[in-house]
N, CA, C and O atoms as a DFTB+ gen file, in Angstrom:
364 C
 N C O
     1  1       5.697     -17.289     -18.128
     2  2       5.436     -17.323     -16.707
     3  2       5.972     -16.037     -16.075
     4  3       7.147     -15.696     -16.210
     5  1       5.164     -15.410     -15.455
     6  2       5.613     -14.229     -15.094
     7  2       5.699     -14.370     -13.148
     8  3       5.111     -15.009     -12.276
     9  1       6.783     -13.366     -13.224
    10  2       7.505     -13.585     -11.315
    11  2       6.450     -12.640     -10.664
    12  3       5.730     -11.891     -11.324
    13  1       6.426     -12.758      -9.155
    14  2       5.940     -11.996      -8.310
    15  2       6.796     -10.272      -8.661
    16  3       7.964      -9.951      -8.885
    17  1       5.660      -9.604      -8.568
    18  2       6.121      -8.427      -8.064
    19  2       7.002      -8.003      -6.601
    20  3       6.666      -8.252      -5.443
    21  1       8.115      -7.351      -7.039
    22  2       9.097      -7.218      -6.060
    23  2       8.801      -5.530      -5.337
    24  3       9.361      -4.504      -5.723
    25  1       7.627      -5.642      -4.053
    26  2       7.256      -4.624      -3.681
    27  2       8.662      -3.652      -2.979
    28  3       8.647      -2.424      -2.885
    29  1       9.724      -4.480      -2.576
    30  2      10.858      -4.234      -1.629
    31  2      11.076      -3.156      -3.034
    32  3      10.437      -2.127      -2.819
    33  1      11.667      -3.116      -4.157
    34  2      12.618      -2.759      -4.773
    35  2      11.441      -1.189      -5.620
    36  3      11.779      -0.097      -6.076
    37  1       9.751      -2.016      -5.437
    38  2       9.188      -0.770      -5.840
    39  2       9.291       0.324      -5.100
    40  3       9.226       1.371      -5.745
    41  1       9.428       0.419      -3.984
    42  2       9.090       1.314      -2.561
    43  2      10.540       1.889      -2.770
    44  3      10.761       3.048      -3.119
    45  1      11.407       1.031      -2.538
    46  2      13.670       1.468      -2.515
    47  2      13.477       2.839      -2.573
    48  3      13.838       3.454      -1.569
    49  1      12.824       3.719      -3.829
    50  2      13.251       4.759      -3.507
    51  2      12.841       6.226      -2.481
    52  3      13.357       7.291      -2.140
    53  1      11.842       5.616      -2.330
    54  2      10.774       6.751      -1.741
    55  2      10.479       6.441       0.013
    56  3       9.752       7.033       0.810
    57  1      11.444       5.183       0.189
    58  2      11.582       4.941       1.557
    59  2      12.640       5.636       2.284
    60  3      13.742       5.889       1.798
    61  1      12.185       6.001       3.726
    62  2      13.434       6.787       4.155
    63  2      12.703       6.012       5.875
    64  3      11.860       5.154       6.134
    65  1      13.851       7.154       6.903
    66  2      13.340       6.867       8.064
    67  2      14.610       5.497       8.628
    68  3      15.713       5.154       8.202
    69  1      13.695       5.017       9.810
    70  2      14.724       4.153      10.485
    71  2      14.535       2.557       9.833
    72  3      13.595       2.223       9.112
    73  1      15.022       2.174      10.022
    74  2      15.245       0.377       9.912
    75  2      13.955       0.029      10.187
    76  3      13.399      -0.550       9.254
    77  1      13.262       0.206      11.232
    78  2      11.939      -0.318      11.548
    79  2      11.017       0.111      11.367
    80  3      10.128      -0.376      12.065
    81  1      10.563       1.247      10.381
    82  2       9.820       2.288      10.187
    83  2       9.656       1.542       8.261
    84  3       8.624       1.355       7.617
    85  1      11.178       1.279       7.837
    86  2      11.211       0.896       6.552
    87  2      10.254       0.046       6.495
    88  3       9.130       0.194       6.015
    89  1      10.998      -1.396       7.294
    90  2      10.245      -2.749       7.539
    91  2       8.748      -2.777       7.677
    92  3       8.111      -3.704       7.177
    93  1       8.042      -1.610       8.463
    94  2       6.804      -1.108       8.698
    95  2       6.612      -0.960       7.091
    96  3       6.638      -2.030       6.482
    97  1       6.490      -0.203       6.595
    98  2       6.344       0.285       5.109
    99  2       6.101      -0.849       4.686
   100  3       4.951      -1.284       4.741
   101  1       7.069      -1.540       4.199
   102  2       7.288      -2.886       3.198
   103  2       6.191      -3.864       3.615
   104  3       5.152      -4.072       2.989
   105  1       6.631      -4.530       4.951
   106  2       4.774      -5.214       5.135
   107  2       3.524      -5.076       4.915
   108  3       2.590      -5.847       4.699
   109  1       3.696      -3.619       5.033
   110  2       2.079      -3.386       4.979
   111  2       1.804      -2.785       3.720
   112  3       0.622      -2.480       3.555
   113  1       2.633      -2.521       2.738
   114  2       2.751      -2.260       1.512
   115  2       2.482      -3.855       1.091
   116  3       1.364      -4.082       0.627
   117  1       3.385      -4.953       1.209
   118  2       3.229      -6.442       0.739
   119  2       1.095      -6.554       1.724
   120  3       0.196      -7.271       1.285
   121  1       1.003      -5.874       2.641
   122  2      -0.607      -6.589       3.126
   123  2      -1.416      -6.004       1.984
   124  3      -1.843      -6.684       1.050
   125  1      -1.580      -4.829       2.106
   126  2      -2.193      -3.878       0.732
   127  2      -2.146      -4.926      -0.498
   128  3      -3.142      -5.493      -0.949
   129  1      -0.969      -5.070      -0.912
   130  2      -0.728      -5.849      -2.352
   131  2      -1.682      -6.895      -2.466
   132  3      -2.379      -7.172      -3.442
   133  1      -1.617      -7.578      -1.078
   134  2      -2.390      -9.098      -1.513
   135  2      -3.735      -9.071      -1.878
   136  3      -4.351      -9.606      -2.800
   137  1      -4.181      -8.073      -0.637
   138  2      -5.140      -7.908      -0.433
   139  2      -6.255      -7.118      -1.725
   140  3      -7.469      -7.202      -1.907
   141  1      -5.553      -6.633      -2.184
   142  2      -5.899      -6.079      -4.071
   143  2      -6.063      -7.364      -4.680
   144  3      -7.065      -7.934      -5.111
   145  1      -4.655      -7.749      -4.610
   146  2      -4.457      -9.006      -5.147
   147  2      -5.691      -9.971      -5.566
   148  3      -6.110     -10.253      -6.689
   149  1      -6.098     -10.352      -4.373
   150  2      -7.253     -11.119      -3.913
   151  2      -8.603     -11.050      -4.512
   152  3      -9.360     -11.903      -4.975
   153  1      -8.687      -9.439      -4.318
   154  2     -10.166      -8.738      -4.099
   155  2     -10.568      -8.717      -5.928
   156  3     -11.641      -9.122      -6.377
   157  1      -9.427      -8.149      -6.773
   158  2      -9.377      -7.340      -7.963
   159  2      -8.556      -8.032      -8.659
   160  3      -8.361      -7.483      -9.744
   161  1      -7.717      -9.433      -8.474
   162  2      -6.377      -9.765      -9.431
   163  2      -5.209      -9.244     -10.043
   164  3      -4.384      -9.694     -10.838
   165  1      -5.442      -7.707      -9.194
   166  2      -4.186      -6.834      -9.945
   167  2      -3.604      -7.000      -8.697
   168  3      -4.035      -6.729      -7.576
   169  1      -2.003      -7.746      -9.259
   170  2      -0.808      -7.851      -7.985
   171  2       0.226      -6.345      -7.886
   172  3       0.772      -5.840      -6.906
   173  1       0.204      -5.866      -9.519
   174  2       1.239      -4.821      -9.639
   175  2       0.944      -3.661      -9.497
   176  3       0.327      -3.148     -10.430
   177  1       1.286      -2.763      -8.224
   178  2       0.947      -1.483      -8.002
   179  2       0.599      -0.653      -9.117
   180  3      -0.419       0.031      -9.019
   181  1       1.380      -0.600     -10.302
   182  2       0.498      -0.091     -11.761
   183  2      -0.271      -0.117     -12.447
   184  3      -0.529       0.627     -13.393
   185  1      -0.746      -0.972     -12.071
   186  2      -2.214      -1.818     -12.116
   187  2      -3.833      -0.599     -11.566
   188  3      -4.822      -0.209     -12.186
   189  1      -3.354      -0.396     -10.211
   190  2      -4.028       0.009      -9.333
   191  2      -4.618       1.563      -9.873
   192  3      -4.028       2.370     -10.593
   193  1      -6.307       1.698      -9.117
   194  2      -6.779       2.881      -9.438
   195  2      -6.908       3.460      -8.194
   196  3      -6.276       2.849      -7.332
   197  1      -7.431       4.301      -7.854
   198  2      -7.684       4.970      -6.599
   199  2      -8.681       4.221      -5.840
   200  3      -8.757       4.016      -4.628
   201  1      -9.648       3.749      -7.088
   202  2     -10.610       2.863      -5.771
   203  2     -10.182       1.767      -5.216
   204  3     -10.916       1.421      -4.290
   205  1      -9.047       0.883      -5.453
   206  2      -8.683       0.163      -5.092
   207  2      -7.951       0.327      -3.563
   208  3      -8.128      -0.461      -2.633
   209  1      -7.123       1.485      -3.525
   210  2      -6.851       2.088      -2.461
   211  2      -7.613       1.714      -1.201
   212  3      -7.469       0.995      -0.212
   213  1      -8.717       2.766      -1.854
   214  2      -9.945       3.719      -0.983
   215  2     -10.742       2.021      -0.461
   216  3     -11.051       1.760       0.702
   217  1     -10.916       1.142      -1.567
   218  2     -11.646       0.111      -0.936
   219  2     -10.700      -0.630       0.699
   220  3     -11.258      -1.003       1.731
   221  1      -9.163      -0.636       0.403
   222  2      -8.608      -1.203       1.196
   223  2      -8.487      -0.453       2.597
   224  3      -8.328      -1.027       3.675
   225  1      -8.562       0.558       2.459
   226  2      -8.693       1.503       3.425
   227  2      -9.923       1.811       4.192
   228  3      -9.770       2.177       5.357
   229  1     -11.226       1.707       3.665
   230  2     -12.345       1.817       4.371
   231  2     -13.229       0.646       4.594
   232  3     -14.161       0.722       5.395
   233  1     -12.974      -0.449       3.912
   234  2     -13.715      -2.043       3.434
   235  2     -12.753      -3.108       4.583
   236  3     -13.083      -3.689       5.617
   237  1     -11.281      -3.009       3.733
   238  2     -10.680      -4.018       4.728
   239  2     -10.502      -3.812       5.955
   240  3     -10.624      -4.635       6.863
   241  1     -10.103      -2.315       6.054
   242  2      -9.268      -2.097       7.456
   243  2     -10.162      -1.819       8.451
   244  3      -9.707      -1.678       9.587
   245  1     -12.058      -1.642       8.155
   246  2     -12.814      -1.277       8.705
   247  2     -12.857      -1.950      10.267
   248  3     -13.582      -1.329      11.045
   249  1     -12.242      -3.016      10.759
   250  2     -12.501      -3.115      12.162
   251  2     -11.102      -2.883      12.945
   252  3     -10.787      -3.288      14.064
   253  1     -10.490      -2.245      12.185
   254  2      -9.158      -2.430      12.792
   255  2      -8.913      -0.871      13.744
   256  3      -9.471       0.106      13.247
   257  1      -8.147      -0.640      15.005
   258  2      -8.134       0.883      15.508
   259  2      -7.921       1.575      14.408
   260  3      -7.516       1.063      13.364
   261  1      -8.215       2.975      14.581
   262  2      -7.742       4.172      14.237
   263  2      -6.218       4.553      14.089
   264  3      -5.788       5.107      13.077
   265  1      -5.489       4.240      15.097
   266  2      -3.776       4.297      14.764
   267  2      -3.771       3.384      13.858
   268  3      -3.985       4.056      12.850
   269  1      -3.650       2.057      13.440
   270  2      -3.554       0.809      12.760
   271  2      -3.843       1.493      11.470
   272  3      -2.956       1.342      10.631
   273  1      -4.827       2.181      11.120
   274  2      -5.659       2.744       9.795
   275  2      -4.632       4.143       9.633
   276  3      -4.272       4.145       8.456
   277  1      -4.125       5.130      10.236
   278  2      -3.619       6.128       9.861
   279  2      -1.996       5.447       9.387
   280  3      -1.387       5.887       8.412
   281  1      -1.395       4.180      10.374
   282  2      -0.123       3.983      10.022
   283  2      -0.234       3.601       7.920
   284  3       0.383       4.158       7.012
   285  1      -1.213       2.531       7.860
   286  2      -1.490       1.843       6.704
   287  2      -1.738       3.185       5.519
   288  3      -1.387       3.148       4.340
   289  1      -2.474       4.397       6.254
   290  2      -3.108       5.600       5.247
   291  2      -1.092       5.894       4.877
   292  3      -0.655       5.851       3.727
   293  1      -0.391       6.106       5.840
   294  2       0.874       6.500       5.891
   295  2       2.165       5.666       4.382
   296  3       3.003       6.161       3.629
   297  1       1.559       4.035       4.650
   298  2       2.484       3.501       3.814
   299  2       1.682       3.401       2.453
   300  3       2.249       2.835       1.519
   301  1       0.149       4.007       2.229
   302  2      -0.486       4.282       1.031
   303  2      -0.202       5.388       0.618
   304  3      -0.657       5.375      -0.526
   305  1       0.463       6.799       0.863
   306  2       1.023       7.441       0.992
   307  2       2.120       7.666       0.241
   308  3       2.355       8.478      -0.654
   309  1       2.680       6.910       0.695
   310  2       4.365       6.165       0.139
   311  2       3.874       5.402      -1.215
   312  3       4.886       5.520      -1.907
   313  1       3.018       4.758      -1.933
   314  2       2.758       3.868      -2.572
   315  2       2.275       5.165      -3.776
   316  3       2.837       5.257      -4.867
   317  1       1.328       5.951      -3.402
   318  2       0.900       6.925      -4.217
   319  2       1.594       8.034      -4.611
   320  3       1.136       8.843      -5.418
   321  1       2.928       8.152      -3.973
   322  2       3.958       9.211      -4.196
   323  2       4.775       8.602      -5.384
   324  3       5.163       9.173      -6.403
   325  1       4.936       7.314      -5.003
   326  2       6.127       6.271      -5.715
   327  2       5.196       6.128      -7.488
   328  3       5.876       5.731      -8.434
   329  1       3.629       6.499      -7.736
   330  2       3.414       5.796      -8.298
   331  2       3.102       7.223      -9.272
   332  3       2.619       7.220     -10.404
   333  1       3.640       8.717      -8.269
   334  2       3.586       9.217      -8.933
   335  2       1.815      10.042      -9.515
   336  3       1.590      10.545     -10.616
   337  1       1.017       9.935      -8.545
   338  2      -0.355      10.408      -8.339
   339  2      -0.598      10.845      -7.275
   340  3      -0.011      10.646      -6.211
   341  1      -1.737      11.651      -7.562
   342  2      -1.903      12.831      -6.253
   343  2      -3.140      12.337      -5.519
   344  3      -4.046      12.987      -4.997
   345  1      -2.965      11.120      -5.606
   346  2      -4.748      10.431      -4.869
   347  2      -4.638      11.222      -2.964
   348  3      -3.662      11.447      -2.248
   349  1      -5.635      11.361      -2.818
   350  2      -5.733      11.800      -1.346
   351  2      -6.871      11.093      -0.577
   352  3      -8.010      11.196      -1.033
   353  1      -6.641      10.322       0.648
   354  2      -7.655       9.631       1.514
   355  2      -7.674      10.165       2.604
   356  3      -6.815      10.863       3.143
   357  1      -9.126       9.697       3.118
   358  2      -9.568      10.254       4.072
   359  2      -9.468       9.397       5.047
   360  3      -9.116       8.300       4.614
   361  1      -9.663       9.422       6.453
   362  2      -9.942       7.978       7.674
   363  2     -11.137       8.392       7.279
   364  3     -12.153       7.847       7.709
């Protein structure tokens, strides 16, 4: 039986910034997750290819504002640094 992925402790190092900026990160890093999760069955960020990203970014977030979509491009960002790839998205 295998545990949930612990997104808090994947992110730990590559998080910086204020208390509420972190918390920002981590949620929407845990929304991303599910939302893979869901779509594709891969829960563990190592899992993940670029299209998986790119789908969550232009598919899911498609009705959401423009700030809402650059904060989320921001904590994908953080996710693709941490994972150690040079993926680059567009709005």
């Amino acid at each position: 039986m295998s545990t949930a992925f612990d997104m808090d402790l994947f992110l730990a190092g590559v998080l910086t910034g204020s208390h509420t900026t972190r918390q920002r990160h981590l949620r929407q890093a845990k929304t991303i997750q599910t939302a893979i999760a869901e779509r594709w069955q891969r829960e563990n960020p190592w899992t993940w290819q670029r299209k998986h990203l790119a789908w969550f970014l232009n598919h899911h977030l498609n009705r959401h504002t423009q700030s809402t979509r650059y904060y989320y491009l921001l904590t994908m960002q953080l996710l693709t640094h941490r994972l150690g790839k040079s993926w680059q998205f567009n709005l």
